[in-house]
N, C-alpha and C positions, 0 to 999 in steps of 0.2 A: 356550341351549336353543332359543328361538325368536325369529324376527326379526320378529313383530308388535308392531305398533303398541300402545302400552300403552291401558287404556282412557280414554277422558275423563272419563268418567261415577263411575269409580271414586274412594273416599276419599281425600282427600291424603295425600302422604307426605309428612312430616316431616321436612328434612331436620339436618346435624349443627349447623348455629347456630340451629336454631330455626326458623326461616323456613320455608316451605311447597316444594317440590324442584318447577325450573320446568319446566312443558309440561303443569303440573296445574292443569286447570279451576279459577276459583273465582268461585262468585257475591257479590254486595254483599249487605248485611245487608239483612234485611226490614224496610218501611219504619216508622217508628214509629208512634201509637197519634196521637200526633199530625197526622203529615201525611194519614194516613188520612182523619182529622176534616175537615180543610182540604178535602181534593177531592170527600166526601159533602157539606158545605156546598155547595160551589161546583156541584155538579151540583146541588143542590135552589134554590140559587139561579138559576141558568139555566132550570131547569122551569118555577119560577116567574115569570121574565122572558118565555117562550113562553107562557106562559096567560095572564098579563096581556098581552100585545101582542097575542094570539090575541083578546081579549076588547074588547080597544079597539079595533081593525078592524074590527069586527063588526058 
Protein backbone atom coordinates (compact mmCIF):
# COMPACT_ATOMS: atom_id res chain seq x y z
CA UNK A 1 0.00 0.00 0.00
CA UNK A 2 2.60 2.33 1.18
CA UNK A 3 6.26 2.75 1.18
CA UNK A 4 6.64 4.60 4.38
CA UNK A 5 8.84 4.28 6.87
CA UNK A 6 6.94 2.24 9.72
CA UNK A 7 6.86 4.18 12.95
CA UNK A 8 9.49 4.10 15.70
CA UNK A 9 7.60 5.16 18.32
CA UNK A 10 4.89 2.51 17.62
CA UNK A 11 4.18 -0.96 19.77
CA UNK A 12 6.37 -3.75 19.04
CA UNK A 13 5.53 -6.49 16.96
CA UNK A 14 5.83 -9.64 17.90
CA UNK A 15 7.31 -11.64 15.74
CA UNK A 16 6.64 -15.82 14.94
CA UNK A 17 9.38 -17.25 17.51
CA UNK A 18 8.66 -14.87 19.93
CA UNK A 19 11.17 -12.51 19.77
CA UNK A 20 10.33 -8.73 19.14
CA UNK A 21 10.46 -8.15 14.68
CA UNK A 22 13.73 -6.00 14.09
CA UNK A 23 13.76 -2.19 13.23
CA UNK A 24 11.48 -1.89 16.29
CA UNK A 25 12.57 0.52 19.02
CA UNK A 26 13.10 -0.97 22.36
CA UNK A 27 13.97 0.81 25.44
CA UNK A 28 15.93 -1.05 28.79
CA UNK A 29 13.78 -1.53 31.74
CA UNK A 30 13.45 1.17 34.32
CA UNK A 31 15.90 1.28 36.73
CA UNK A 32 15.22 -0.40 40.06
CA UNK A 33 14.02 1.10 43.39
CA UNK A 34 17.31 0.22 44.32
CA UNK A 35 19.79 1.96 42.13
CA UNK A 36 17.54 4.81 42.40
CA UNK A 37 18.46 4.85 46.15
CA UNK A 38 22.17 4.59 45.41
CA UNK A 39 22.31 8.01 43.09
CA UNK A 40 19.56 10.11 45.79
CA UNK A 41 22.45 9.01 48.32
CA UNK A 42 25.19 9.92 46.40
CA UNK A 43 23.72 13.29 45.36
CA UNK A 44 22.92 14.04 49.15
CA UNK A 45 26.28 13.12 49.84
CA UNK A 46 27.97 15.39 47.49
CA UNK A 47 25.56 18.43 48.92
CA UNK A 48 26.89 17.48 51.85
CA UNK A 49 30.57 17.37 50.84
CA UNK A 50 29.90 21.18 49.22
CA UNK A 51 28.58 22.52 52.52
CA UNK A 52 31.08 21.23 54.63
CA UNK A 53 34.12 22.36 52.38
CA UNK A 54 31.78 25.61 51.74
CA UNK A 55 32.00 25.89 55.54
CA UNK A 56 35.69 25.08 56.26
CA UNK A 57 36.87 27.71 53.70
CA UNK A 58 35.16 30.22 55.32
Amino acid sequence: MSDREPDPAAAPVASADGGVAPGVRQYEPAPGVGRLLIWVLLFVLAAVAVVLGGVYFT
